[in-house]
N, C-alpha and C positions, 0 to 999 in steps of 0.2 A: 393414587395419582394426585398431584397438587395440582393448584388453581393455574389454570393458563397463564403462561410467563404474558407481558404485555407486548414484547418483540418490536418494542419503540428501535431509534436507531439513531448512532451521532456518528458522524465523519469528521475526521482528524486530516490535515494532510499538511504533508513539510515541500516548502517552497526555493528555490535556488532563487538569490537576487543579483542579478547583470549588471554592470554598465555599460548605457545607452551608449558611449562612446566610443568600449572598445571591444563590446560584447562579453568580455572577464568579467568572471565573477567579481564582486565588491569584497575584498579582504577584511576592510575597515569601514562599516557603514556613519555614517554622520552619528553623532550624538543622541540626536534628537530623533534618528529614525524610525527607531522601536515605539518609544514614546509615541510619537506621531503617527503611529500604527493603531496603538490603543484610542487616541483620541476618535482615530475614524471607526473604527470597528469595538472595542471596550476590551474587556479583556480576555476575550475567544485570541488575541495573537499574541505568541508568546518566542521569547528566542530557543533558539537550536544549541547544540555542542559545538557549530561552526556558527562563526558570526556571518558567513554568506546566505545565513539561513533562518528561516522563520517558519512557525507552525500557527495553524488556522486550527480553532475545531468546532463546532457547530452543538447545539445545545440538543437535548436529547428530541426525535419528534416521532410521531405515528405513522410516517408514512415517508416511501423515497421522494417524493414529488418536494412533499415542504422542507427534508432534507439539504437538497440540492439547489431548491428555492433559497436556503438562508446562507449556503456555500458559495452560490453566486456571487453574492450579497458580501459577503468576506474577501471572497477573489479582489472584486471590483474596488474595494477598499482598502485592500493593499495595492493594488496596480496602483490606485491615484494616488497615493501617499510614494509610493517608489518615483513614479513619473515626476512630481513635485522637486523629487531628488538627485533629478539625474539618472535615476533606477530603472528596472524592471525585472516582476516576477515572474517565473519559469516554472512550470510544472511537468519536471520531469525529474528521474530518480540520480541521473547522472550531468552531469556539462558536458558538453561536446568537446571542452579542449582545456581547459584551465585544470590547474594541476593542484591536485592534495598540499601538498609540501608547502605551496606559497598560502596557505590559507593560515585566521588565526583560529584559536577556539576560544567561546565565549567564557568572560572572566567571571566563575560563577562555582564555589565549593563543591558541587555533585559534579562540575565538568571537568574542575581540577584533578578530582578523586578519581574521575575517569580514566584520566590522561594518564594517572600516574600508577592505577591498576593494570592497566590493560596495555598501555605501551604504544608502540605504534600501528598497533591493530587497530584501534580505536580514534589515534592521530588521521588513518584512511579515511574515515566514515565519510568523503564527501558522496554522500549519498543521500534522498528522500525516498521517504513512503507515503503509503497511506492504510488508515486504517480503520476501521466499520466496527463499532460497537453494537450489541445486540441487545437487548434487555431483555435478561433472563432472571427471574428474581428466588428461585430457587437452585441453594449450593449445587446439589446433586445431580440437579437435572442439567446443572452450567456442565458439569465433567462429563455427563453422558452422552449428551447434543456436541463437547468437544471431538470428545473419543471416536464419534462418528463423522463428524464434518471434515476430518483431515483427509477423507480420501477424494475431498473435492476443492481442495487448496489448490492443489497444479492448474485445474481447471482457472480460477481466480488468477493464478498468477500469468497462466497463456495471454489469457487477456485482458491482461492489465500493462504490460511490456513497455516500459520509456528508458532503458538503458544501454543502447548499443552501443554508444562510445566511453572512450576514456582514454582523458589525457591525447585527445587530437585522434586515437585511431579507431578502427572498426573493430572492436573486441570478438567478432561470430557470433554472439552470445544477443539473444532477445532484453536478457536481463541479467544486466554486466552486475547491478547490485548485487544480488544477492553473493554473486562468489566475493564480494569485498565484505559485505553484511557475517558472510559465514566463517571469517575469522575472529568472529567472539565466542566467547564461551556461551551456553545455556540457548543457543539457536538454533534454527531448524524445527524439526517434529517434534512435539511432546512427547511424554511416555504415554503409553495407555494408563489410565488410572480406576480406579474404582467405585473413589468417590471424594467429594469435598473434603474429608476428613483426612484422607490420601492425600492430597495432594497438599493439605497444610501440612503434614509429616515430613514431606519434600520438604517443604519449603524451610519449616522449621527446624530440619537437618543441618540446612544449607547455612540457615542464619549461626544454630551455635557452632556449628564448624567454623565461621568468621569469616565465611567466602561470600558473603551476600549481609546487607544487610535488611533488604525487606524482598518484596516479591517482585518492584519493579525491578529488580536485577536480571530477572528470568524473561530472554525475548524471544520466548518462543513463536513460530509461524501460527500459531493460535492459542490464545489463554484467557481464563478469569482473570479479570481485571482486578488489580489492588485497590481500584478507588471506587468504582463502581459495581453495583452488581447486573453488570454485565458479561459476554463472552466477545474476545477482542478479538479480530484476526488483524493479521502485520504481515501476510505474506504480500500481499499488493504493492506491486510499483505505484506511484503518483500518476494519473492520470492527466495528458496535458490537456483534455478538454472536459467538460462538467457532463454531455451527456455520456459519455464512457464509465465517469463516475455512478453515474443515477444506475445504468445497465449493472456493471459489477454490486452494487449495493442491492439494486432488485434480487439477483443470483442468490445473497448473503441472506437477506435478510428472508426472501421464501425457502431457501434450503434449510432454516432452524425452523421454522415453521411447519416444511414439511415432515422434518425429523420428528419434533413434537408430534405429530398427528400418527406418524405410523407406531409412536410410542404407545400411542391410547389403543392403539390397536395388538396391542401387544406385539407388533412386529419392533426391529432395528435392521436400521445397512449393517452390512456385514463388515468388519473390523480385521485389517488386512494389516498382514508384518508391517513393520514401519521401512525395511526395504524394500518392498514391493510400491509402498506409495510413493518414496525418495527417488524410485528411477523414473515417476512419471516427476516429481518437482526437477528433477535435471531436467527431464524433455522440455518442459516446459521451458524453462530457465534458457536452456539453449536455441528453441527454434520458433519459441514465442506460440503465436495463433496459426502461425504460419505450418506450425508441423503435426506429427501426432502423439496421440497418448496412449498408454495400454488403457483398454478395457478391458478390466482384471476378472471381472464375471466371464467373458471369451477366452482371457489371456491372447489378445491379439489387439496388436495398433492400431488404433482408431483414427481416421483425421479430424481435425481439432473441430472443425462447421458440423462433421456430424453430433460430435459430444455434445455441441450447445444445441443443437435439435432436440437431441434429446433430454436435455435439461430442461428446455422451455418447454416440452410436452408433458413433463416428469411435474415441475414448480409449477403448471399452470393455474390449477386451481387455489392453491394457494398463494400465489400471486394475486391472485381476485381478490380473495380474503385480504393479504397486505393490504391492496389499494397501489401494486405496483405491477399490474400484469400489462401495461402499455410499455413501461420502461424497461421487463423482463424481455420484451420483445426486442430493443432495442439492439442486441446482442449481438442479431443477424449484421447492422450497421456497422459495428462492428471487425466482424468479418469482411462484410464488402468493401469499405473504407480502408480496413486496415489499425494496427494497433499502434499506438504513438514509435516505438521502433518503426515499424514499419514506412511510417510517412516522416519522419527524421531522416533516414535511409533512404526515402526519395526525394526530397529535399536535398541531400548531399551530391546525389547524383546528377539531379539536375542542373544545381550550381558547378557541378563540373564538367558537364557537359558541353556549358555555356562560356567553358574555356578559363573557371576560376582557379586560386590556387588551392591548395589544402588548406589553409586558414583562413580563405573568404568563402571556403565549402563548409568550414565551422561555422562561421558568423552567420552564412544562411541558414543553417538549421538553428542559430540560436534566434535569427528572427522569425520564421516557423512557428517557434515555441512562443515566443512573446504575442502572436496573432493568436492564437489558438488558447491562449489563458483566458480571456476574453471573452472569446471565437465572439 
C-alpha cells in the first residue's frame, strides 16, 4: 500500500457573463474585461471557448471550508469587475434564452483547432461546469479510486442540476448540458482500466493515431488529470450558489477518502457495467434531485433524499477526518431548498404567474441567478 494520498482539493468553475441591460449574454466583452479580471483576482481567471465566458479555479487546499472560503473570494471578484462593466456573472450551466448561434468563440489556437475539429458540436458548447480536483498522488491508486467512484457520479450530478433551459424553453431535462456536452467525442464514462500504465496506452494509442494530441483531449465524466496529480471529476453542473458547492465537494472529496480506507482493508465498491451506471447518469440528467436512482445492490429505484441519507451515514466518519463533515451535511439543504434547476423553474413560474411574458419570465430567472452568485 502507499503512503496516504493528501486528498487536498481545488474547484475550477466556468461562469456565464450577462448584460445588466438586456439580461443577453455579452457576445463581445470590452477589451479590457479579462484583463481587468486578472487585476482583481491574478491569474486563477482565465477565458473559455466562448467569449460570454470565464473560468475561476481556486488553488489547491486541505479542506472544503477554505476551498469555498477562496471561491467566494474569486466569485466576488469577478461580480465587481463585471458590474464595473455593465456586466454580470451567472452561475449556471446554461442561459435561460440567449442563443449558441449569436455567440463568438474566443480568438485563441486550441479554440480555433477546436472549432475546426469538431464542427458544430463544439460551436454548441454554450454550456458551464464545474469541477473538483482531488489529490491523489499515486498513478495507480488515481485509476483504482476512479474505477470505483463512477458508480457515484449520477449522485453528484442529481445534485448539482443548473440546466433546465435552452434557448428561451423548458427542456424536461434537470440537466439540459450534458445532452449538448455529450455530442463530443471521448465523454461520458471512462473505461474500467487497470492501471496508470493502461490508461497511458489509451492515451498513447490515441495521440499516434493523430486523434488527440495530449490527454486534455479526453473529457471524460471523471479522470487523472494531465496537469496535476490529481483525480478530476467534470460530471457537475455549476452551482448557482457556493454552499451547494462546499456540500457537493464534501460528497467528493469524503467519497476518495472513504474508497481509500476500505482499500486498506482490502475491501472495494463493487465495479458495475458501465450501462448499469449510464441509466442512473440519465436518471439523473433528466429528473435532477428531484427523482430517483437505481440502487444497484437491490436493483430497485431509490429516491434521490434517500441516497444522500445514505451517503452522509456511509462519508460520515470520513468526513470528520476531511474536516468537512458540517458541509457533508449540508446536502439535506439541498434537498429542502431545492437544486439551482429547481429554483430557476420557480423563479420562472412565479414571474409568470405574475402575469409576465415568456422573455421577462427569462430575465427573472436570469436575475435569480445574478442574486444567488453572491447569495
Amino acid at each position: 500500500m502507499s503512503d496516504r494520498p493528501t486528498f487536498t482539493l481545488g474547484i475550477e468553475e466556468e461562469y456565464l457573463i450577462v448584460d445588466l441591460e438586456t439580461r443577453e449574454l455579452v457576445r463581445e466583452p470590452s477589451a479590457d474585461f479579462l484583463e481587468a479580471c486578472r487585476g482583481e483576482v491574478g491569474d486563477q481567471v482565465t477565458g473559455e471557448y466562448l467569449q460570454c465566458q470565464v473560468e475561476v479555479g481556486t488553488k489547491p487546499h486541505r479542506t472544503v471550508g477554505d476551498a469555498v472560503s477562496e471561491l467566494r473570494a474569486l466569485r466576488a471578484g469577478v461580480a465587481k469587475v463585471s458590474n464595473a462593466h455593465g456586466y454580470a456573472p451567472i452561475a449556471a450551466s446554461t442561459h435561460p434564452f440567449s442563443r449558441w448561434r449569436e455567440q463568438l468563440h474566443t480568438k485563441k489556437e486550441r479554440y480555433d483547432q477546436l472549432s475546426g475539429d469538431l464542427g458544430q458540436a463544439v460551436r454548441r458548447m454554450l454550456i458551464c461546469g464545474m469541477h473538483i480536483h482531488i489529490g491523489i498522488e499515486d498513478e495507480d491508486l488515481r485509476i483504482d479510486l476512479m474505477n470505483q467512484a463512477s458508480y457515484f457520479l449520477p449522485h453528484l450530478l442529481a445534485l448539482s442540476c443548473s440546466s433546465p433551459f435552452w434557448e428561451g424553453e423548458d427542456t424536461g431535462l434537470a440537466s439540459y448540458r450534458l445532452t449538448v456536452f455529450d455530442a463530443l467525442p471521448r465523454t461520458g464514462l471512462a473505461d474500467e482500466l487497470g492501471s496508470y500504465n493502461e490508461y497511458r496506452k489509451l492515451v498513447d494509442h490515441l495521440v499516434r493515431a493523430g486523434c488527440i494530441e495530449d490527454a486534455t483531449k479526453i473529457w471524460w465524466d471523471i479522470r487523472p488529470s494531465d496537469k496535476f496529480p490529481t483525480l478530476e471529476q467534470r460530471i457537475t453542473d455549476v452551482c448557482s450558489r457556493t454552499r451547494d458547492v462546499a456540500a457537493i465537494a464534501a460528497v467528493y472529496q469524503s467519497l476518495m477518502a472513504y474508497l481509500y480506507r476500505l482499500k486498506t482493508r482490502n475491501q472495494r465498491w463493487r465495479i458495475y457495467p458501465r450501462t448499469i451506471i449510464m441509466e442512473n447518469r440519465w436518471r439523473a440528467q433528466r429528473y435532477g434531485a428531484e427523482g430517483k436512482l437505481v440502487d444497484h445492490g437491490r436493483s430497485q429505484l431509490v429516491p434521490c433524499e434517500d441516497l444522500v441519507e445514505e451517503m452522509i451515514d456511509m462519508f460520515s466518519a470520513d468526513a470528520e477526518l476531511m474536516g468537512c463533515r458540517a458541509e457533508l451535511a449540508q446536502l439535506r439543504r439541498i434537498l429542502a431548498n431545492g437544486t439551482s434547476t429547481q429554483r430557476q423553474r420557480a423563479a420562472h413560474r412565479e414571474a409568470l404567474d405574475k402575469g409576465a411574458s415568456a422573455k421577462e419570465a427569462g430575465i427573472a430567472v436570469v436575475d435569480h441567478l445574478i442574486r444567488e452568485f453572491v447569495e
